[in-house]
VEXDREN-2710 file (C-alpha; in Angstrom, 1 decimal):
% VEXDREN-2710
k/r/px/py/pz
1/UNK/7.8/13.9/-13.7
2/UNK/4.7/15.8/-12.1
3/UNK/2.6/12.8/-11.6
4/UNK/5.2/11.3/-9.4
5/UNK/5.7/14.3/-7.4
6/UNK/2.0/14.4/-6.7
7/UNK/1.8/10.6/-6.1
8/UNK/5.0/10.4/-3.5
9/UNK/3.1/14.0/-2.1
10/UNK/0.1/12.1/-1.5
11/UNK/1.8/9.0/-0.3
12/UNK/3.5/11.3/2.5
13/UNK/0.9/12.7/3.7
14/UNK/-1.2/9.2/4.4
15/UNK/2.0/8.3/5.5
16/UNK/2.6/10.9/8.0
17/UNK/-0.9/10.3/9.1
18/UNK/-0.1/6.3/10.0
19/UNK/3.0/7.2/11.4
20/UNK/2.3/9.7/13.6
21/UNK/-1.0/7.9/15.0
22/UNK/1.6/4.6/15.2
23/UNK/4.1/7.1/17.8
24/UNK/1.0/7.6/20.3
25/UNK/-0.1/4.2/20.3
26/UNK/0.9/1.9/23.7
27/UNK/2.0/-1.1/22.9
28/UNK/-1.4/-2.6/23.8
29/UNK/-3.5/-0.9/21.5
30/UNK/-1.6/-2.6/18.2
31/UNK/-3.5/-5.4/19.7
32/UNK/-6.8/-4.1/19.4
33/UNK/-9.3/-5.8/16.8
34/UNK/-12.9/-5.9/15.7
35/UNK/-13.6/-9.5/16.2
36/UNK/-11.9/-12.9/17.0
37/UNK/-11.4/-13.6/13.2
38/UNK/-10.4/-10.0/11.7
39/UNK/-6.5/-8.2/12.4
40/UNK/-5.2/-6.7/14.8
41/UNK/-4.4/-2.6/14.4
42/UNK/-0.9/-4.3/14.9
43/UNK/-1.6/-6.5/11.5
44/UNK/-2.9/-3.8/10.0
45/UNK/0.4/-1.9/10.1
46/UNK/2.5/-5.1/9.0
47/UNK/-0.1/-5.4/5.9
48/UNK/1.0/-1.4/5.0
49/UNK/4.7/-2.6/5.2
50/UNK/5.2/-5.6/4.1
51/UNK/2.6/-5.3/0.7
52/UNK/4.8/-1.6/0.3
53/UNK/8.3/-3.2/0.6
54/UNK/7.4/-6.6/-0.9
55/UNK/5.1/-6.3/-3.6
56/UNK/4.3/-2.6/-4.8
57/UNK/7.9/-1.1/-5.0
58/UNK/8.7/-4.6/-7.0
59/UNK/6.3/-4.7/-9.3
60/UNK/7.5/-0.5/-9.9
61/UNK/11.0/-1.7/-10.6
62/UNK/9.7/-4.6/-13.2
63/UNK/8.3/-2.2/-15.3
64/UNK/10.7/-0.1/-15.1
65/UNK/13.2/-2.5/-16.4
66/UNK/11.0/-4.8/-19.1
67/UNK/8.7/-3.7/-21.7
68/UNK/6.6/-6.9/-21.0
69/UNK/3.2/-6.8/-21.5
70/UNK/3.5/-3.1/-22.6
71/UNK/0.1/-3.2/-24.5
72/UNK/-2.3/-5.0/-21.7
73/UNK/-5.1/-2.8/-20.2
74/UNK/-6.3/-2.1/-17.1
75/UNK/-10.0/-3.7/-16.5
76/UNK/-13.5/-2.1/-15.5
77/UNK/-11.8/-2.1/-12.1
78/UNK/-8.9/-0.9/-12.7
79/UNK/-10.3/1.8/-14.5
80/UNK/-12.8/2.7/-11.9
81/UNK/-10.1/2.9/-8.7
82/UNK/-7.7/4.8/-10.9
83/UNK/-9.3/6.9/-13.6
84/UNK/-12.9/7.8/-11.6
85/UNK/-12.2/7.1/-8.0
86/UNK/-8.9/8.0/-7.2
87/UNK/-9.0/5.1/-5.0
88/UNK/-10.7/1.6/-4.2
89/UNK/-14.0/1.6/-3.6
90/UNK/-15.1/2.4/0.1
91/UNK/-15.8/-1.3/1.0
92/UNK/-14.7/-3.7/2.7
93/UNK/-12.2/-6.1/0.9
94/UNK/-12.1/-9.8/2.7
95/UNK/-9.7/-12.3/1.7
96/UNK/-9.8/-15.4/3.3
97/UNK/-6.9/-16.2/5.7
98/UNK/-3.9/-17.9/4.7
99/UNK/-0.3/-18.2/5.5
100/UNK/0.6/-16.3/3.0
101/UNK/-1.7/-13.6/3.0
102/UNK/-2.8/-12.7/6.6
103/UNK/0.2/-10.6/8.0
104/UNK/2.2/-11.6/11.1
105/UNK/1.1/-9.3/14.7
106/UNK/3.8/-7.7/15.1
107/UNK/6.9/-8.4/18.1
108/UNK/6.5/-4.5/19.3
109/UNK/6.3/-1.3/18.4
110/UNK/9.5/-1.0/17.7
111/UNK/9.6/-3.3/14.7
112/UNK/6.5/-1.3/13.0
113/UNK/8.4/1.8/13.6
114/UNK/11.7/0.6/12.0
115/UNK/9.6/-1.1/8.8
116/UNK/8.0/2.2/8.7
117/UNK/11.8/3.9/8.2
118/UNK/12.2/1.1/5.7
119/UNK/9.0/1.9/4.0
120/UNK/9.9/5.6/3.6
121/UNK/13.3/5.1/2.5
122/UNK/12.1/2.5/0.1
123/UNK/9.4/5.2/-1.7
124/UNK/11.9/7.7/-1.6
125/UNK/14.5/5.6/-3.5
126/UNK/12.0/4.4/-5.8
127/UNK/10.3/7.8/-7.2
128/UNK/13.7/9.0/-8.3
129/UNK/14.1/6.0/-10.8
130/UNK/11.0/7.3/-13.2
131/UNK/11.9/8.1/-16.4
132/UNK/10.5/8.8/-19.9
133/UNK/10.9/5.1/-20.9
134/UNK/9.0/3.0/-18.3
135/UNK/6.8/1.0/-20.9
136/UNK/6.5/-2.3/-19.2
137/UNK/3.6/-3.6/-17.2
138/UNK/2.9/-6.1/-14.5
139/UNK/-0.6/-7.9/-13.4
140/UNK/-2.5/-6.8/-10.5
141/UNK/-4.5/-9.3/-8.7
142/UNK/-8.1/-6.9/-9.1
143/UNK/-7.5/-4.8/-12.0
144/UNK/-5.3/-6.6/-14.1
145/UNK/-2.1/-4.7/-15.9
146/UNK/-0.3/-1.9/-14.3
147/UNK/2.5/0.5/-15.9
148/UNK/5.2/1.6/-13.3
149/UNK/3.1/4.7/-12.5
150/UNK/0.1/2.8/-11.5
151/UNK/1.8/0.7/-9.2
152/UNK/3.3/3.8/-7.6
153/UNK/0.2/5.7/-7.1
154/UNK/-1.6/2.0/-6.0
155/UNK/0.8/2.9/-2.5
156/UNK/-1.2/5.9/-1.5
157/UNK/-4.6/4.7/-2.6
158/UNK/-4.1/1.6/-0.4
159/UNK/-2.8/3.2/2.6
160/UNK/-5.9/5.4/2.3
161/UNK/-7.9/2.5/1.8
162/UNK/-6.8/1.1/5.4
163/UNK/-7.6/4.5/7.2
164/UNK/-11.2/3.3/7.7
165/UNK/-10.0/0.1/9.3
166/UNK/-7.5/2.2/11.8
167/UNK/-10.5/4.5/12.2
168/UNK/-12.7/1.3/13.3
169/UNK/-9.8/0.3/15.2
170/UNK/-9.2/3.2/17.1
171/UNK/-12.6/3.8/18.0
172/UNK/-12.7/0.6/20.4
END
């Protein structure tokens, strides 16, 4: 399926780009932030990971398996970031802190470099499940239902979202 070999193209090479910045960072710099109440660059990179591994490639494999919600739409939003932009909109998205929510900073390097082998492997694994009959869809927080190609493609256009964060972040 061409759109997932251009999706899991794209998704490498924003990949490569967080990956190979993460091998020439000292262990100080993932905790480098902006202010007292925004993340750390070591946050940032436990956000990529855990919202990859933990929500994104899950909500691929339910529709992959379910026809629920088959016939739901995206919204304006939805619409916008995938249709027009490519992409969410260059601003900046603030969600109030929670428990939940605000990632973990993480032990060491080390454990961002081994979620990053997890994250790779994980994308990998997943594109090679598409198939003709992926009908179902699954609700998106912003712009409401996604089909298992959405959520694929949502990987890349998030990790690109974050580059102007690291960009911030690396600039201190």
């Amino acid at each position: 399926m061409k759109t997932i070999q251009k999706s899991y193209a794209a998704f490498e090479a924003v990949f490569n780009t967080w990956q190979n910045a993460l091998t020439n960072y000292k262990e100080a710099d993932l905790s480098k932030r902006l202010s007292e109440d925004s993340w750390t660059l070591g946050q940032v990179y436990v956000h990529l990971i855990n919202s990859t591994l933990n929500f994104h490639i899950k909500q691929v494999n339910l529709c992959l398996n379910s026809s629920d919600n088959k016939d739901s739409k995206k919204n304006f939003k939805g619409i916008l970031a995938f249709n027009i932009l490519n992409g969410f909109p260059p601003i900046k998205i603030k969600v109030p802190p929670t428990e939940t929510y605000t990632p973990k900073h993480p032990a060491n390097k080390q454990e961002l470099l081994d979620g990053f082998e997890r994250v790779k492997l994980g994308m990998n694994e997943c594109q090679t499940k598409f198939n003709s009959n992926q009908q179902g869809k699954t609700a998106h927080p912003a712009f409401a239902f996604l089909n298992a190609v959405e959520w694929f493609r949502i990987v890349d256009m998030h990790w690109r979202h974050h580059l102007r964060q690291k960009s911030e972040l690396d600039a201190i």
